[in-house]
C-alpha positions in Angstrom: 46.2 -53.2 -65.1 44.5 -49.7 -64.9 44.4 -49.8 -61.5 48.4 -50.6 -61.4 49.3 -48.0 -63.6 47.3 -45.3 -62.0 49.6 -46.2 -59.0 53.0 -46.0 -60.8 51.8 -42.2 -62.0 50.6 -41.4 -58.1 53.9 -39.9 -56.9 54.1 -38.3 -59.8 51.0 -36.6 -60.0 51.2 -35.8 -56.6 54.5 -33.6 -57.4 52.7 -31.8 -60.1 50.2 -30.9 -57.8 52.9 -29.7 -55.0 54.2 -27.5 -58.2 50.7 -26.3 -59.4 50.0 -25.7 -55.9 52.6 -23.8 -54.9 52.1 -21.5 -57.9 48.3 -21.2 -57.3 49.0 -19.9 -53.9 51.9 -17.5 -54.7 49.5 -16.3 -57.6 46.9 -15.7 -55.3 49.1 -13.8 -52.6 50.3 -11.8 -55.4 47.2 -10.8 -57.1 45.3 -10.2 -54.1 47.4 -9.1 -51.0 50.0 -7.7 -52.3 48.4 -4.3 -53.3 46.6 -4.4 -49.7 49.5 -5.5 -47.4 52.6 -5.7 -49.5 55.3 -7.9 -50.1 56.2 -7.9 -46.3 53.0 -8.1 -44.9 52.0 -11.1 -47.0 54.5 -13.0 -46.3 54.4 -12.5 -42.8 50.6 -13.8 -43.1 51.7 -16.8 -45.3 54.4 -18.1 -42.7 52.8 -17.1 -39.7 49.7 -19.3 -40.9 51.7 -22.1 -42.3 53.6 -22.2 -39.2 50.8 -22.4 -37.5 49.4 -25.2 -39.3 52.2 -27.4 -39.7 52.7 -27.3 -35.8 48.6 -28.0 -35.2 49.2 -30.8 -37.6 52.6 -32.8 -37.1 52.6 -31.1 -32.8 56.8 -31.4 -32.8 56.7 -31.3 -28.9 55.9 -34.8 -28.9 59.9 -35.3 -29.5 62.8 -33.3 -27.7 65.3 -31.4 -29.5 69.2 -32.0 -28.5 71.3 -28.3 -27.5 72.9 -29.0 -31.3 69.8 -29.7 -32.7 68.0 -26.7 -31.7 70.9 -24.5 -32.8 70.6 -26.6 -36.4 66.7 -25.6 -36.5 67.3 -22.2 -35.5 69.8 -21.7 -38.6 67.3 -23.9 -41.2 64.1 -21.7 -40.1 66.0 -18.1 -40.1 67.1 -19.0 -43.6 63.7 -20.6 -44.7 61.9 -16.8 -43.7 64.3 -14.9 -45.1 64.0 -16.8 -48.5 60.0 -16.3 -48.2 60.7 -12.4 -47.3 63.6 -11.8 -50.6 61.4 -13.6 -52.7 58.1 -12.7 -52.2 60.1 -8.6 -52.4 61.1 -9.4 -55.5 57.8 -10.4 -56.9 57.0 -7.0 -56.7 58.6 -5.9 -60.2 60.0 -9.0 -61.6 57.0 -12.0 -63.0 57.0 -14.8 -61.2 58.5 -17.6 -63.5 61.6 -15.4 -63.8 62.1 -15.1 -59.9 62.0 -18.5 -59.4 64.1 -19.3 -62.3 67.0 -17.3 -60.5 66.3 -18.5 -57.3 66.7 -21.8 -58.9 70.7 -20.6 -58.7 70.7 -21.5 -54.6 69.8 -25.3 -55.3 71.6 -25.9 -58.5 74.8 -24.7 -56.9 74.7 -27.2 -53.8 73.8 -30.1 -55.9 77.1 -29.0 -58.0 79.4 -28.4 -55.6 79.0 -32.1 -54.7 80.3 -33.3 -58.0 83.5 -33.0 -60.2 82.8 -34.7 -63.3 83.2 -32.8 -66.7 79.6 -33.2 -67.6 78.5 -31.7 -64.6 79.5 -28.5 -66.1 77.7 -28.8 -69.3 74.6 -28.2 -66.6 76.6 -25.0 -65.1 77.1 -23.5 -68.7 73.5 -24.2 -69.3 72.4 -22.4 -66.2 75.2 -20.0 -66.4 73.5 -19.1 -70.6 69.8 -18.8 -68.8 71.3 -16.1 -66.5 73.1 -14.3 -68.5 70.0 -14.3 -70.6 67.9 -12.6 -67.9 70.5 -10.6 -66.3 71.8 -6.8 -67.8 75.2 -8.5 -68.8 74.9 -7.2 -72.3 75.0 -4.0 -74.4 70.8 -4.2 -74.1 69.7 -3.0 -70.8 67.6 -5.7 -68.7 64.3 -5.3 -69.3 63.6 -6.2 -65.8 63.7 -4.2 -62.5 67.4 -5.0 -61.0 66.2 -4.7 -57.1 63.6 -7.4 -57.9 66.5 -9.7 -59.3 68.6 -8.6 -56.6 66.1 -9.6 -54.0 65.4 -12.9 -56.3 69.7 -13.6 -55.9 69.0 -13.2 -52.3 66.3 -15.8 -51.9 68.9 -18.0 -53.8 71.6 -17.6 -51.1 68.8 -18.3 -48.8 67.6 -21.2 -50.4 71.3 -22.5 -50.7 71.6 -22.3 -46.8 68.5 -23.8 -46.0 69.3 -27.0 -47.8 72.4 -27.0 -46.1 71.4 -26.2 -42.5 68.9 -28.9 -43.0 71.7 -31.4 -43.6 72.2 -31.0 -40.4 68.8 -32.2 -39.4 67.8 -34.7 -42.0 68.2 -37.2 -39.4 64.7 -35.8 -37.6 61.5 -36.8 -38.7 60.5 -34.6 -41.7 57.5 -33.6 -40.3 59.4 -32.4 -37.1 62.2 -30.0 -38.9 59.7 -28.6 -41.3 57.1 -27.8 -38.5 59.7 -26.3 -36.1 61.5 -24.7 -38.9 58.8 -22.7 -40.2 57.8 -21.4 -36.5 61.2 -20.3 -36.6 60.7 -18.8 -40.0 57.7 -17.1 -38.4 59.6 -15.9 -35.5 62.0 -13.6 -38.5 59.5 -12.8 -41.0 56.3 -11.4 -38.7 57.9 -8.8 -36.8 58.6 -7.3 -40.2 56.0 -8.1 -42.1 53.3 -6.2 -39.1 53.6 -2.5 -39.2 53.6 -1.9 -43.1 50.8 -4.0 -43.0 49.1 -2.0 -40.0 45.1 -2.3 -39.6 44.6 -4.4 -42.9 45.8 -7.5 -41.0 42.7 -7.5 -39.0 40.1 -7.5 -42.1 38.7 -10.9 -41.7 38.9 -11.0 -45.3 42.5 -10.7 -45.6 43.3 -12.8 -42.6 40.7 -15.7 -44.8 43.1 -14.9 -47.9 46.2 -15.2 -45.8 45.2 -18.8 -44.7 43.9 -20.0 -48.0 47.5 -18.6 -49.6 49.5 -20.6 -46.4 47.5 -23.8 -46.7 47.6 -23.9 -51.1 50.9 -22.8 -51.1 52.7 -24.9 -48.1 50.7 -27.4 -45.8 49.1 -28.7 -49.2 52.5 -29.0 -51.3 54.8 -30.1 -48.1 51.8 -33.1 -47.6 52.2 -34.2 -51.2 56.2 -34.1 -51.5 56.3 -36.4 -48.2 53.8 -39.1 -49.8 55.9 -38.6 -53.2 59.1 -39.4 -51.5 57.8 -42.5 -50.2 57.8 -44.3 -54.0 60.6 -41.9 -55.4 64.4 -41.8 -56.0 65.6 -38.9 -55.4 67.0 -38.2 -58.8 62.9 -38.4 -60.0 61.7 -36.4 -57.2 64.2 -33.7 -58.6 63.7 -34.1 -62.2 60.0 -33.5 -61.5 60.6 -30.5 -59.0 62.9 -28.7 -61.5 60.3 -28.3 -63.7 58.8 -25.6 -61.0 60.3 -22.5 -63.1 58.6 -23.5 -66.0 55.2 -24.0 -64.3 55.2 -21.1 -62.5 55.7 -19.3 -65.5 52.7 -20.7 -67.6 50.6 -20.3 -64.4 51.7 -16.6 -64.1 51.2 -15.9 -67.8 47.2 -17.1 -67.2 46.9 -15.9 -64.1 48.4 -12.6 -63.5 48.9 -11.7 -67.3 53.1 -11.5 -66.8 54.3 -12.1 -70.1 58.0 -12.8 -70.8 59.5 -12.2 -73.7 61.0 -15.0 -76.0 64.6 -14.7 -74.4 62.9 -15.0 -71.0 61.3 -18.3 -72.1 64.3 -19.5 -73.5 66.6 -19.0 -70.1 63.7 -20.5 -67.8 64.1 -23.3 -70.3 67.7 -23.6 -69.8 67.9 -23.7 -66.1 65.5 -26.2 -66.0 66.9 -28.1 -68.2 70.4 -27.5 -66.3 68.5 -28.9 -62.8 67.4 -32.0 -64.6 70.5 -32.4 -66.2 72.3 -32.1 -62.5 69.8 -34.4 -60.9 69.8 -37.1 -63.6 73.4 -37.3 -64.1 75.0 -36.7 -60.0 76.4 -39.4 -58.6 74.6 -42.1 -56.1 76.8 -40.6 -53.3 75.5 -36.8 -54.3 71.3 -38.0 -54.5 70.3 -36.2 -51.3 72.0 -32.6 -53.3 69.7 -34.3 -56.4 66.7 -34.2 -54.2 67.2 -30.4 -52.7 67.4 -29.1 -56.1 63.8 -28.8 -55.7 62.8 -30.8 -52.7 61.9 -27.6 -50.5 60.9 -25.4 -52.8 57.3 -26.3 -51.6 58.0 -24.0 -48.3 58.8 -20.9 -50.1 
């Protein structure tokens, strides 16, 4: 009976290690390359290893790529490093928990587009609330940098066109998309990410950090979410994903010592509680939206 229950909470433990995971390594890129090589430079490092692990691990030559398919890739990676890029520039003045709680706005808003039922927007008002609660919308000014939230709504834009160029190639193997997607995420993202970071990127130290941060914070997490898929409905692969904001924001409180204030807490609350609403409560016909709520969030 142990045995059999330890196997129902498998998936399910493996998501909340994808989560902690993720957080661990964008904790570590923060703390320790970010004063070094900056925002840029580190996450030219982090995709230009993942990329470079993914494709040493899943080798996507081993299956051609149609004309329309390649084009599909091309969009789906592009979008995938310019999400790292906006959001690992906003972690430069806005905490962690409260970047990916706005970033959160990219996924929530294709799962809802796929849905016109009046309790759907129950979960857009509650999103909406956790916003407006971080955002400058009120006679108090924001108590948090604007171009870091500005760069945070970018990486949701981002986010909201990768899971919709990679409609377009759900029909390849995972492993395949992801692989090819992040050398084309590599492709963007280095170029930039090189000259601010000039000499430092040859310190063997740094280049050790760099891979640590790419293999905790994507090969590890994107490993995890595939085996979690495999025994999970998509509306419980989501539920468990949207509780990313939230974790990120405990693991940046004891981590990097970024405290939010109580209204803070109380709108990365809300929007998670607005993507489990969404996921739970979507329509059979809607799940695959249900599952991109979170379901990449692993390759940011």
């Amino acid at each position: 009976m142990k045995i059999r229950n330890l196997s129902a909470l498998t998936p399910f433990l493996a998501i909340l290690g994808s989560v902690t995971a993720l957080g661990l390594g964008t904790s570590l890129a923060k703390h320790t390359l970010f004063p070094v090589i900056g925002a840029e430079g580190t996450t030219a490092l982090r995709v230009g290893f993942s990329a470079l692990l993914m494709l040493a691990l899943c080798r996507p030559w081993r299956w051609r790529l149609s004309g329309a398919d390649s084009r599909a890739i091309a969009c789906y990676g592009a979008a995938l490093g310019a999400m790292n890029l906006c959001f690992y520039m906003s972690l430069r003045t806005i905490p962690f928990g409260v970047a990916v709680a706005i970033e959160f706005a990219g996924p929530l808003a294709v799962a809802l587009v796929s849905s016109r039922r009046p309790l759907d927007f129950t979960w857009v008002m509650l999103a909406l609330a956790g916003l407006a609660l971080l955002l400058p919308l009120g006679h108090e000014p924001s108590t948090l940098d604007p171009v870091g939230m500005a760069y945070a709504g970018a990486a949701a834009v981002c986010w909201a066109c990768y899971i919709l160029f990679g409609k377009r190639v759900e029909h390849l193997p995972a492993a395949h998309s992801v692989s090819l997607g992040l050398a084309v995420a590599a492709l963007v993202v280095v170029p930039i990410g090189l000259p601010g970071a000039g000499r430092a990127l040859v310190d063997p130290w740094i280049l050790g950090v760099g891979l640590c941060v790419a293999a905790i914070s994507s090969a590890l997490p994107i490993f995890l979410e595939m085996a979690a898929l495999k025994r999970l409905s998509p509306q419980a692969f989501g539920v468990m994903i949207s509780m990313e904001p939230a974790v990120a924001a405990l693991l940046a409180l004891g981590l990097l010592d970024e405290y939010l204030t109580p209204a803070q807490w109380l709108a990365v609350g809300l929007i998670v509680s607005a993507s489990i609403g969404i996921t739970v409560t979507l329509r059979r016909a809607s799940s695959s939206s249900c599952a991109n709520v979170g379901e990449l969030g692993s390759n940011r």
